[in-house]
C-alpha positions as CSV (number, residue, x, y, z in Angstrom):
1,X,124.7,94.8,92.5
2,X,123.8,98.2,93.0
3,X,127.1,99.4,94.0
4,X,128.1,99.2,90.5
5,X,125.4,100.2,88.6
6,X,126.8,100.9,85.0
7,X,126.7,104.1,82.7
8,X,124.5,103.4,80.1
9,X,125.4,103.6,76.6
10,X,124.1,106.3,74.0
11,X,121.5,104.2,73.4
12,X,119.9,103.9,77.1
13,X,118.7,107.2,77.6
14,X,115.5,106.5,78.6
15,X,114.3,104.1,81.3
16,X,110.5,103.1,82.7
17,X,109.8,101.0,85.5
18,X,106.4,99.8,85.8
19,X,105.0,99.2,89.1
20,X,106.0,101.5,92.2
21,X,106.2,99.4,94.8
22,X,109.2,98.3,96.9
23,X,111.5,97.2,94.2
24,X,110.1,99.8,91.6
25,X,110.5,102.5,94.6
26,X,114.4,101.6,95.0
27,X,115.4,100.8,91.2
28,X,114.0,104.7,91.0
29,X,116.1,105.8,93.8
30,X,118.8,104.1,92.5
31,X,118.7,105.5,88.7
32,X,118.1,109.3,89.7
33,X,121.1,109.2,91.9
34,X,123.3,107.4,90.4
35,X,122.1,108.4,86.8
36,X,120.5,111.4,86.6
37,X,121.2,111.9,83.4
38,X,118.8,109.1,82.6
39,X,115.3,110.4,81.5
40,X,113.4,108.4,83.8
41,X,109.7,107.7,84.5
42,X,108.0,106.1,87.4
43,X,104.7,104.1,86.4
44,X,102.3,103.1,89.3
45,X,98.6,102.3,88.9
46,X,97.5,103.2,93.1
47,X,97.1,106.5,94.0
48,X,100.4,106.8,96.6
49,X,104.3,104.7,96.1
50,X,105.2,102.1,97.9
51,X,102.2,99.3,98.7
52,X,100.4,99.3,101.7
53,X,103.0,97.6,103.9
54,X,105.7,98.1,106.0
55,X,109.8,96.8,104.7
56,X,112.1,95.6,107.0
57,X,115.4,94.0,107.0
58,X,118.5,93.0,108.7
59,X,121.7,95.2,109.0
60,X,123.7,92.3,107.9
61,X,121.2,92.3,104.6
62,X,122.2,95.3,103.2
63,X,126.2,96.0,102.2
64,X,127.6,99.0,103.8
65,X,128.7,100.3,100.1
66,X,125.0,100.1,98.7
67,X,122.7,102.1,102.1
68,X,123.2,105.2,99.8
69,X,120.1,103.7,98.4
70,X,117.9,104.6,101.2
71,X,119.3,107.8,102.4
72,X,116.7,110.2,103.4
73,X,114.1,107.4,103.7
74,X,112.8,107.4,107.8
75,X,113.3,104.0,109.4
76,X,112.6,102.5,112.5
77,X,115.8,100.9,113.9
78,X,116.5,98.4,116.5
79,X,119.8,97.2,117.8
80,X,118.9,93.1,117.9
81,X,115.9,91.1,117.9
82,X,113.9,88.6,119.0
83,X,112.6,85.0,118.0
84,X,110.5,83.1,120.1
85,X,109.7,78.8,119.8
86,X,108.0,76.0,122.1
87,X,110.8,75.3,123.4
88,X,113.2,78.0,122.8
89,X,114.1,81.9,122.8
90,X,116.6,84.1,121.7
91,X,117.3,87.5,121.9
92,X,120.0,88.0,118.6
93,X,122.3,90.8,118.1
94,X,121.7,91.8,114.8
95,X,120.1,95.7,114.1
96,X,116.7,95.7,112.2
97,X,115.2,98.3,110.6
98,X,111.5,99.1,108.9
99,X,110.1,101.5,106.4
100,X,106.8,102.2,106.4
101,X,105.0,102.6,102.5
102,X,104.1,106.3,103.5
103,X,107.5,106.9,104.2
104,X,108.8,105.2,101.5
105,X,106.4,107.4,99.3
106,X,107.7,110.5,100.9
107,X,111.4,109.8,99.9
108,X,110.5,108.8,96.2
109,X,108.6,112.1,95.6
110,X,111.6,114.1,96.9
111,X,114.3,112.3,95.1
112,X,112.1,112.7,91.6
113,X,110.9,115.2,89.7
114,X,106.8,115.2,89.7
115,X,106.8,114.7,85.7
116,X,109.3,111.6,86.9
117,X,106.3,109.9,88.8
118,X,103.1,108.6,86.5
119,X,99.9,107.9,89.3
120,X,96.4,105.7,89.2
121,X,98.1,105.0,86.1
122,X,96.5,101.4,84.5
123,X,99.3,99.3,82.7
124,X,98.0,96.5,79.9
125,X,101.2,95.5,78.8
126,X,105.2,95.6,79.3
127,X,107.9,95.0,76.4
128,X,111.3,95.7,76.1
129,X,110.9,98.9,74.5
130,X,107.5,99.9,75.5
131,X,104.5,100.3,78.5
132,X,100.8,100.5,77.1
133,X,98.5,102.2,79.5
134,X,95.0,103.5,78.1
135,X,94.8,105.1,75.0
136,X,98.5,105.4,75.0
137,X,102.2,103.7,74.8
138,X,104.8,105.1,76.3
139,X,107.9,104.5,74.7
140,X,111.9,103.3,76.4
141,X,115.4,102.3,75.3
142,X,114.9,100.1,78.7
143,X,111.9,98.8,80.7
144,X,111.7,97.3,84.6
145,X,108.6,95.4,85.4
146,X,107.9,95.3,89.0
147,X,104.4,94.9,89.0
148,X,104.0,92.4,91.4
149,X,103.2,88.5,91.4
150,X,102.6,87.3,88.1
151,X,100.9,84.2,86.8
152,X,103.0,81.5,87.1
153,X,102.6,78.2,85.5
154,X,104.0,74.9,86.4
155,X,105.2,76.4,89.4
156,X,104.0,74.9,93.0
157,X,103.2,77.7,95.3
158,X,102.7,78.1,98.7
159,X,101.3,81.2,100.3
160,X,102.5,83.6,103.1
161,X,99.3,85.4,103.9
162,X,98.9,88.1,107.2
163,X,97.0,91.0,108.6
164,X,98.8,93.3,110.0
165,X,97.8,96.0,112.6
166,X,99.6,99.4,113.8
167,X,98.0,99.9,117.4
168,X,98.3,102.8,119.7
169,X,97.9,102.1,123.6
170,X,97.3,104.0,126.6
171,X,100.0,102.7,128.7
172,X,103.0,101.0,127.6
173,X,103.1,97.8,125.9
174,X,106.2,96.7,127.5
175,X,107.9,96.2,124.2
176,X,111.6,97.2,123.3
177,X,113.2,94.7,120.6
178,X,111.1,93.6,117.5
179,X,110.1,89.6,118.0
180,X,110.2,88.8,114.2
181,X,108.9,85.0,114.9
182,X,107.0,84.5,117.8
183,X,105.3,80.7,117.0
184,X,104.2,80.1,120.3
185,X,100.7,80.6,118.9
186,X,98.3,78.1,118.6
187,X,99.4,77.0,115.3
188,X,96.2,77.3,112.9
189,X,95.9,77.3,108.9
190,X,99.7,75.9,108.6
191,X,103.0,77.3,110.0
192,X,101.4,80.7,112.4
193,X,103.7,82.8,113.5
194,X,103.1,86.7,115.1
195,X,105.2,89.5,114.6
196,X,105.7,92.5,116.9
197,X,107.2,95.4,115.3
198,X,107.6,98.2,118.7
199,X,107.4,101.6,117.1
200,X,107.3,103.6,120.7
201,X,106.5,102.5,124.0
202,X,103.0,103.0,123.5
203,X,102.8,102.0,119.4
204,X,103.1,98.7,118.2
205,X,102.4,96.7,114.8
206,X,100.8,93.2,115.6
207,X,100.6,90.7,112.5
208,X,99.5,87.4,112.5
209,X,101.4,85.5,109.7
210,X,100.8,82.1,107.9
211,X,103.1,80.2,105.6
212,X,99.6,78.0,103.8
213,X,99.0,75.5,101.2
214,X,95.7,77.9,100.1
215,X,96.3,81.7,99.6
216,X,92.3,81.5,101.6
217,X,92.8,84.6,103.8
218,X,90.4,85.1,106.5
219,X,90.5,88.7,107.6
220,X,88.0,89.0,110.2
221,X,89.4,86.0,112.0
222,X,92.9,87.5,112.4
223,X,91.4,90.9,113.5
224,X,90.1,89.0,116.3
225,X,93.4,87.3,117.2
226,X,95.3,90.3,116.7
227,X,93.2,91.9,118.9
228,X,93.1,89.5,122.1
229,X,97.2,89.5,121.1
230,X,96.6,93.5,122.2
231,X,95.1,93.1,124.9
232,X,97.4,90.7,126.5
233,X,100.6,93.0,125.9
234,X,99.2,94.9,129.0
235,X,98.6,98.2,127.4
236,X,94.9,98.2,127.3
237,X,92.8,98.7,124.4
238,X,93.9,100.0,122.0
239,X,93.1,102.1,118.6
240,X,93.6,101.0,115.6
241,X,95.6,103.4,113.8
242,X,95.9,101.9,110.0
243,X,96.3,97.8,108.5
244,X,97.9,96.3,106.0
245,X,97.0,92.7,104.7
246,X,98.5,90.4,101.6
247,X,98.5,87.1,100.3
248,X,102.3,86.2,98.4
249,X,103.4,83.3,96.9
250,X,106.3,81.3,98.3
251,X,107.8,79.1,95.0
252,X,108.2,75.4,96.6
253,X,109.2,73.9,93.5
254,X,108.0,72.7,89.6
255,X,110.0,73.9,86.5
256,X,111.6,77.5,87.5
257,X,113.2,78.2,84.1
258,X,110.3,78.0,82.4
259,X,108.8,81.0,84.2
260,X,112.4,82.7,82.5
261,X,111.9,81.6,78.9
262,X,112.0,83.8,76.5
263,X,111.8,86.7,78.9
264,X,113.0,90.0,77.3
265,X,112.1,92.3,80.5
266,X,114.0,92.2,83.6
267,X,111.5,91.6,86.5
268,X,112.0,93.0,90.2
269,X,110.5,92.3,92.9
270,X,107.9,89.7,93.8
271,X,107.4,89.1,89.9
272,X,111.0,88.3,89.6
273,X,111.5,86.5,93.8
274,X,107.9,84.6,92.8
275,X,110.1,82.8,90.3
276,X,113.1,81.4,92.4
277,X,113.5,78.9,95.4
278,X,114.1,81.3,98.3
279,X,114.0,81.3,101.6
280,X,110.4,82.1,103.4
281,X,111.3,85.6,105.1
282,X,109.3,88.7,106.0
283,X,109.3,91.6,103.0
284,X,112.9,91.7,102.5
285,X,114.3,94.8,100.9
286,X,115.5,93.9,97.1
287,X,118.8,94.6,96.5
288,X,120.0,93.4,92.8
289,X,119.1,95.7,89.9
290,X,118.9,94.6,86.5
291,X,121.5,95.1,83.2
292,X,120.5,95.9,80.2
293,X,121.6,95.1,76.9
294,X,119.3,96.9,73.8
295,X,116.7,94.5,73.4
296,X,117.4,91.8,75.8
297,X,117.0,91.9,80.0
298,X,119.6,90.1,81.9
């Protein structure tokens, strides 16, 4: 766990993580803080840290010995939350908190020195000891690949696939506690389900989510749900400030240990949770970092 991240040896002076999205983000955090010794080098082939999309999790996710993680990163923080069904509702007191990617970006850059963080940076290829970008191979004692979803063979997927839009109204929306299932929807396209994220009485993210047996994503149709979904909060029309969108795959079953095989990088992240029967749950915040031995991730 991260709480007891271990000292490298003599011979683990020098760590990459490809990909800096979520889980690249917070194995950074992790290693300057609680190694800064380690010479350390963030890889990430956007422009900005972080995705496009906002993080959120549970207070009873993350261990009270391991929220040094992300200290100094601005959340959004709710006491409980809601789910609604058909047939039932629930309001559940349990705190929730969200991250934005800007925000997330913000804390990375200030907990890292800028020769730490390599940007609209192209990676080719990951081994244990080594990233190639163009025209040049950058060199490690250890590498973390948390590039993302990788291909994944023999596996059968299902999708979780969502637009998701941050809104500012005029008047209040009438919103206080983040609903993170409402599936009173018409259900279209598989299991639908919206999400309402209240940043301030008068800001709110609206997604429209789908768990789907095609990874098909229709953008301009959920534009137009998320926007009679708007309207029918109350607050008017609103702007839209910004939007984030993805298509992830949810592993339903087929030969899992196969996908491990002969693996000699430890994988974060969506190219490591891609890989394991989990639970169907909304961005949750990694929280295991990897262990190294010399030439072999475990």
């Amino acid at each position: 766990m991260l709480g007891s991240i271990r000292q490298p040896g003599a011979d683990l002076s020098r760590i990459v993580i490809a990909g800096g999205g979520l889980s690249g983000c917070l194995a950074a955090l992790a290693i300057a803080r609680r190694l800064p010794n380690v010479d350390l080098l963030l890889i990430e082939q956007g422009d900005t840290l972080g995705g496009n999309h906002t993080w959120s999790f549970f207070d009873s996710d993350v261990p009270p010995e391991i929220r040094w993680v992300i200290e100094g990163v601005v959340a959004s923080h709710w006491p409980a939350h809601e789910v609604h069904f058909p047939r039932r509702s629930r309001t559940i007191d349990i705190g929730y908190s969200s991250i934005r990617s800007t925000e997330l970006d913000q804390a990375v850059r200030a907990a890292l020195r800028p020769d730490q963080i390599r940007l609209n940076a192209r990676i080719h290829a990951v081994d244990a000891n080594s990233v190639s970008l163009d025209g040049e191979t950058i060199a490690a004692d250890a590498v973390i690949d948390a590039r993302g979803p990788a291909a994944m063979p023999g596996l059968d997927l299902g999708w979780q696939k969502f637009v998701g839009q941050y809104l500012r109204f005029d008047r209040p929306h009438g919103l206080t506690l983040p609903v993170i299932m409402d599936a009173t929807v018409e259900q279209i396209d598989g299991y639908r389900f919206v999400y309402h994220l209240p940043i301030s009485p008068t800001e709110l993210l609206i997604e429209d989510t789908y768990y789907s047996p095609t990874p098909v994503l229709d953008q301009v149709a959920l534009r137009a749900r998320i926007e009679r979904l708007a309207l029918a909060t109350g607050g008017g029309s609103p702007e839209v400030v910004s939007e984030e969108s993805g298509v992830l795959p949810i592993v339903l079953g087929g030969d899992v240990d196969a996908f491990w095989q002969d693996a000699t990088v430890p994988r974060l992240g969506l190219r490591a949770a891609s890989s394991t029967r989990r639970p169907a749950i909304r961005f949750p915040m990694p929280w295991r970092m990897p262990r190294f031995s010399r030439n072999k991730a475990s």
